[in-house]
C-alpha positions as CSV (number, residue, x, y, z in Angstrom):
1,X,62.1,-57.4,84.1
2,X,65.3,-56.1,82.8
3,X,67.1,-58.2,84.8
4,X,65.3,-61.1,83.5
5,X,66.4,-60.4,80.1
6,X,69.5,-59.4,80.4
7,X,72.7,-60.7,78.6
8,X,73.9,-61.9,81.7
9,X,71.1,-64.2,82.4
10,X,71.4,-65.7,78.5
11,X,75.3,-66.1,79.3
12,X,74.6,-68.1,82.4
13,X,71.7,-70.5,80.8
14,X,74.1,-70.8,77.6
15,X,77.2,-71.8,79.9
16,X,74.6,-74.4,81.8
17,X,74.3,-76.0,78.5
18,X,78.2,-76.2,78.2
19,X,77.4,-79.7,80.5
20,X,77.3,-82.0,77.0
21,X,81.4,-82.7,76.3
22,X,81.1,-84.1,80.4
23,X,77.8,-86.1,79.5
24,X,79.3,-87.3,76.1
25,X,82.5,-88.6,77.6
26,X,80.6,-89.8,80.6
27,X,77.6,-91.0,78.7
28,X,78.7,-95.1,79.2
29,X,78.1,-94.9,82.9
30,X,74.6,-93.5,82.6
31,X,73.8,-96.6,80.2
32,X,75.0,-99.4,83.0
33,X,73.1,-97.4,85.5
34,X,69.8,-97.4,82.9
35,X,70.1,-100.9,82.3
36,X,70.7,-101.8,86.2
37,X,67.5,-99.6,86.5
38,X,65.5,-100.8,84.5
39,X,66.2,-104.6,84.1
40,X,65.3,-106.3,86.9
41,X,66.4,-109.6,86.2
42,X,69.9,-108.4,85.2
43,X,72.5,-108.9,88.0
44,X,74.2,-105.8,89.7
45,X,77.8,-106.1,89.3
46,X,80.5,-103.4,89.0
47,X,79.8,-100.7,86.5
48,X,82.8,-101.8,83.9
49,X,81.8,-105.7,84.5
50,X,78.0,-104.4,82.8
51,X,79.5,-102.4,80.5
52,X,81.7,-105.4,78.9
53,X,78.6,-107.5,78.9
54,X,76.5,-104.6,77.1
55,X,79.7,-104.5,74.4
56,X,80.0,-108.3,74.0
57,X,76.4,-109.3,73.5
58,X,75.2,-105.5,71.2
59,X,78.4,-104.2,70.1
60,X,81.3,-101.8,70.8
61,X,79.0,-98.6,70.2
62,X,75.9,-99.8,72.6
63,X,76.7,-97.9,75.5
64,X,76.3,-94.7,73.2
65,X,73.0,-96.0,72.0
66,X,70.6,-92.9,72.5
67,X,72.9,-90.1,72.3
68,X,71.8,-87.5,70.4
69,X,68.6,-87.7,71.7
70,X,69.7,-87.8,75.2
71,X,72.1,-84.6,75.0
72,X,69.5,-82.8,72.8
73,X,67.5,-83.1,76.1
74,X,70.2,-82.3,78.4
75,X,70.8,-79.1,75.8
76,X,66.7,-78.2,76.6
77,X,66.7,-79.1,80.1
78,X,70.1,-77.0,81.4
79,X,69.5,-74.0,79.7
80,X,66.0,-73.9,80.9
81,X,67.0,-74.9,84.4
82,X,70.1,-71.8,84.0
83,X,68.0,-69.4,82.9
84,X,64.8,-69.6,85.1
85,X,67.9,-70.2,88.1
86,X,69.4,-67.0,87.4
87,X,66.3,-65.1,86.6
88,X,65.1,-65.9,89.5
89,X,67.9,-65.1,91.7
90,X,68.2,-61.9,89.6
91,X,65.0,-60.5,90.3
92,X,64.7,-62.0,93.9
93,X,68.4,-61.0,95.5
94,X,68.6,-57.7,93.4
95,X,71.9,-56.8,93.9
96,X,72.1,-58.3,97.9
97,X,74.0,-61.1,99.6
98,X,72.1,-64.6,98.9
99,X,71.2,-66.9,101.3
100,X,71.7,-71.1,101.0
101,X,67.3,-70.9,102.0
102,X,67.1,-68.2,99.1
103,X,68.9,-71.0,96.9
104,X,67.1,-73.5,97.6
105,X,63.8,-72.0,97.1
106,X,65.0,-70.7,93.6
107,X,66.1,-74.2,92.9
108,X,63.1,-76.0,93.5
109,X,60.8,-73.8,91.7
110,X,63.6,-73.6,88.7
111,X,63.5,-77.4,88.9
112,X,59.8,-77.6,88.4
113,X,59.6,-75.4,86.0
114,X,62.5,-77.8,83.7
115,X,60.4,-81.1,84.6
116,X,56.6,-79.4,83.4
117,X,58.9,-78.3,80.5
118,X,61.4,-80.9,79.3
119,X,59.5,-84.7,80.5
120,X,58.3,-85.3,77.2
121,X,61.8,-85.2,75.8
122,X,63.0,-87.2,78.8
123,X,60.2,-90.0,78.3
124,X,61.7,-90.3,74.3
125,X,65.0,-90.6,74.9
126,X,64.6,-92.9,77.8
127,X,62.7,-95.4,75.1
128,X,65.3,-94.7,72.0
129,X,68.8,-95.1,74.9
130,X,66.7,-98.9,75.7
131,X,65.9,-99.7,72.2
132,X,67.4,-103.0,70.9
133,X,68.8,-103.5,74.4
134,X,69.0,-107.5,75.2
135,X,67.2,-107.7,78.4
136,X,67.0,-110.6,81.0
137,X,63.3,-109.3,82.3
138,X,60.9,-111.3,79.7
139,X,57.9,-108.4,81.0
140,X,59.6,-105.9,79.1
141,X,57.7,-104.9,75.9
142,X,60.6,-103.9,72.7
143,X,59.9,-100.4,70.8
144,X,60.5,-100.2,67.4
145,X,61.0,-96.6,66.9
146,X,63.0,-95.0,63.4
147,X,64.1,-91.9,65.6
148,X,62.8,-88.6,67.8
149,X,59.8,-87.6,65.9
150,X,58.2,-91.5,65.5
151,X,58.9,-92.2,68.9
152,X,56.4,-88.9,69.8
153,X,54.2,-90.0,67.2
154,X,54.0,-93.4,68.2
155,X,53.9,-92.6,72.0
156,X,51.1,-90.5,71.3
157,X,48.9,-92.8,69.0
158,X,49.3,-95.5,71.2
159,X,49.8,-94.4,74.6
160,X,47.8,-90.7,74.3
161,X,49.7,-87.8,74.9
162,X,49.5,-87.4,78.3
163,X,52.2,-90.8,78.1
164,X,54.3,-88.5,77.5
165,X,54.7,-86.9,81.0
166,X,55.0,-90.4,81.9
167,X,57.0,-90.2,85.6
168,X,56.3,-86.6,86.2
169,X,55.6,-87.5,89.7
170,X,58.5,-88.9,90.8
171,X,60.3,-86.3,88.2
172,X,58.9,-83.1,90.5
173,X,59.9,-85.0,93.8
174,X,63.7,-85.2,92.6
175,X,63.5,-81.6,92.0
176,X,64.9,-81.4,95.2
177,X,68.2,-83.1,93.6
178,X,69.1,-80.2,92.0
179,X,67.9,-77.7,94.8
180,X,70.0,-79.5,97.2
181,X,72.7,-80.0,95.0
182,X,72.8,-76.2,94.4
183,X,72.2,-75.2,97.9
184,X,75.4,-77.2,99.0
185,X,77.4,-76.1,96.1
186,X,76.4,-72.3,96.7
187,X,77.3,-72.2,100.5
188,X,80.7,-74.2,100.0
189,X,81.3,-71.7,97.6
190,X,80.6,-69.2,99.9
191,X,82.6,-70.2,102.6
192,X,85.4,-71.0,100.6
193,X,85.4,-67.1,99.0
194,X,85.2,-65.7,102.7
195,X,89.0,-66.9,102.7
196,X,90.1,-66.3,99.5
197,X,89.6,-63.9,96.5
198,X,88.9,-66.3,93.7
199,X,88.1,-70.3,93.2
200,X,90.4,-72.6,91.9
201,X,89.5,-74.5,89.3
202,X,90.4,-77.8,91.9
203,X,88.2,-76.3,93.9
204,X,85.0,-75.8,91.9
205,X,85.1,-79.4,91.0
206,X,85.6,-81.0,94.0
207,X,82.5,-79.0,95.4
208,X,80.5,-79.5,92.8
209,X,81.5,-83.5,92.8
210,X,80.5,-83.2,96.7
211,X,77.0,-81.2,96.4
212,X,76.0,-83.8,93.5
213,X,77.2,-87.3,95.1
214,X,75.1,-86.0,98.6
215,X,71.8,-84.7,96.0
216,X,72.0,-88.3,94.1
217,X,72.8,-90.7,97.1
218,X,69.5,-89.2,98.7
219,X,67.4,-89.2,96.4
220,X,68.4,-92.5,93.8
221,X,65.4,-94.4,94.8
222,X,63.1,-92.0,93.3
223,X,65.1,-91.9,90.0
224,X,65.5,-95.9,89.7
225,X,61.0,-95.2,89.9
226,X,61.2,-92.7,87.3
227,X,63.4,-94.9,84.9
228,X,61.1,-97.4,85.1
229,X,57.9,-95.0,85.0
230,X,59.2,-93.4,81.7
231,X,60.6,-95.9,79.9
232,X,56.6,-97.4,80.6
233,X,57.4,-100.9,78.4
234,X,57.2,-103.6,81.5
235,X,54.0,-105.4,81.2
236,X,53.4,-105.5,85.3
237,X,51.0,-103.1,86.8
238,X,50.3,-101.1,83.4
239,X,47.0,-99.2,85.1
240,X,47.4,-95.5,86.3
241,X,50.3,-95.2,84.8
242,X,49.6,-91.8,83.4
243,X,52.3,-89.1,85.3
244,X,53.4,-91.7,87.8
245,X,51.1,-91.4,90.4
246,X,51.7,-91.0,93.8
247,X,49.9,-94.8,94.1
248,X,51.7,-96.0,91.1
249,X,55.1,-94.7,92.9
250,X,54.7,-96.6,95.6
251,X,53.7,-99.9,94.0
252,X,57.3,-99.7,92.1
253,X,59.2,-98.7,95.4
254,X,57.1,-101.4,97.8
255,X,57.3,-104.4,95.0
256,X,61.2,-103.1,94.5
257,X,62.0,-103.9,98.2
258,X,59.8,-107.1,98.4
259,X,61.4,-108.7,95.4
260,X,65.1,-107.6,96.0
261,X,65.2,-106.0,99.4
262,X,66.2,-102.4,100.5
263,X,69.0,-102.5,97.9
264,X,66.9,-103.3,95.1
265,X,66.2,-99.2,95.2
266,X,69.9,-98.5,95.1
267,X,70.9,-100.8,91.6
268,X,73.3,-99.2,89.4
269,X,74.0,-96.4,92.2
270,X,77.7,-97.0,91.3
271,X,77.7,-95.8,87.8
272,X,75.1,-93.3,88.4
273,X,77.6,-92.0,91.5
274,X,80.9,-92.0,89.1
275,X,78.7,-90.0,85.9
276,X,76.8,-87.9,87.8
277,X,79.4,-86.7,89.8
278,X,82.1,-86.1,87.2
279,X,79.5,-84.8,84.8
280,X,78.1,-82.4,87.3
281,X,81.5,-81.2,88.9
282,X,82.9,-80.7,85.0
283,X,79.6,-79.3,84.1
284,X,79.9,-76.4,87.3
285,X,83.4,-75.9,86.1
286,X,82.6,-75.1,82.7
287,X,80.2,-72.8,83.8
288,X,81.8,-70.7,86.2
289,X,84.7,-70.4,83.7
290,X,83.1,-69.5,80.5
291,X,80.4,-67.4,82.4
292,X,83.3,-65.1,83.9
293,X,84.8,-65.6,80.4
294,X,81.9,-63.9,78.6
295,X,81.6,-61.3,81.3
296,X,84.9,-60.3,81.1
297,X,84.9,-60.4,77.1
298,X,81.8,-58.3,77.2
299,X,82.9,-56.0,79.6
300,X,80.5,-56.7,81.6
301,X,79.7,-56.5,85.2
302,X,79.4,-60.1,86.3
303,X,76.3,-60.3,88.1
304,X,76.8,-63.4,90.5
305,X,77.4,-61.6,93.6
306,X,76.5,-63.5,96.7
């Protein structure tokens, strides 16, 4: 239980939260892939080509619309995802050599853990980042929220409050984004440590660009459903929408493909390829350097022995 406790796990879930200068500066990108996402009717074109249209027709500061609650939730989400991560691995591996299997496991159930947690936060700043966005879809119903705390009240009054966990289905089966993306990053890390003493900063972002781009390219159908699941406001199939059922899932995903083909599943992948991976590669840089940082400040035996 120590273990669990320690300042070493508090360093490692602080450092995951270190991820919001890369979201900030990448925070554009994840807007055209939102709007891809979510807009049915608006043409996929190149990420900059939607990004131009989103500046000319709402202004120069629309693709930063939703930011505060957006990192506030990235804040919440990595440091619970850190912690229960290294905890985890902590009590489990005690001291031992870890295994990619071991990684995964501790992934998935860290991963869970951060959706049951964090998906109300998720659902509200989906609806604030779409707010007073021009949309081509005429089934999309506007919100007219004043900020974090109406949109909950609001969501609540008129929704109930289980809208709230809106897309939790879909949210739990991409759980295996970060799992995968961890167990990739942890055993190229392994293997690259077998041949040398220490990582390169080069290196720790070029394989935490590869473990993300492989985590997001397989599982980007899933998120395009829970965009759409937790932003809640299209006025098609509104019935059983409560945590995204499994049904309710596959509704989105079959009507997706009928309407726009087998692509349909993959709009805005582009921008969702360039932030994801920059902001995840940065985001594993920053925390490998300013954990070993702390450790070494501290004097403290750094505890991430594989």
């Amino acid at each position: 239980m120590a273990s669990v406790l320690s300042y070493e796990s508090l360093v490692h879930a602080v450092a995951g939260a270190g991820s919001v200068t890369a979201m900030t500066v990448f925070f554009p990108l994840d807007t055209a892939r939102l709007r891809l996402q979510v807009d049915e009717k608006r043409k996929s074109k190149t990420t900059h080509m939607v990004l131009l249209e989103i500046i000319k027709e709402e202004g120069l500061l629309a693709p930063y619309r939703g930011w505060f609650p957006v990192i506030s939730s990235l804040c919440c989400s990595n440091f619970v995802y850190f912690y229960t991560f290294n905890s985890l691995k902590a009590v489990w591996v005690k001291g031992q050599r870890s295994t990619t299997g071991k990684d995964l496991v501790i992934g998935f159930v860290a991963g869970v853990v951060n959706v049951l947690l964090t998906t109300p936060l998720w659902v509200v700043n989906t609806r604030l980042k779409l707010q007073g966005a021009k949309f081509r879809n005429e089934d999309i119903v506007p919100t007219n929220y004043k900020g974090i705390t109406d949109a909950f009240h609001q969501i609540i009054r008129d929704e109930g409050i289980m809208a709230l966990w809106n897309g939790t289905f879909p949210s739990l089966l991409l759980v295996f984004n970060p799992a995968i993306q961890f167990m990739f990053y942890e055993g190229l890390k392994r293997q690259l440590l077998k041949k040398r003493m220490k990582l390169s900063s080069l290196d720790v972002f070029i394989i935490g660009a590869i473990a993300k781009a492989i985590a997001t390219t397989l599982t980007y159908p899933m998120q395009t459903i829970q965009s759409i699941l937790r932003f809640g406001r299209h006025n098609l199939n509104p019935e059983n929408r409560t945590l995204g059922s499994l049904r309710n899932v596959l509704y989105h995903l079959h009507q997706r493909v009928r309407r726009f083909g087998i692509m349909g599943l993959y709009k805005g992948l582009e921008a969702k390829l360039l932030q994801t991976v920059l902001t995840a590669a940065l985001m594993l840089l920053v925390y490998e350097k300013l954990t070993a940082a702390t450790f070494t400040v501290m004097g403290l035996k750094n505890a991430r022995k594989h």
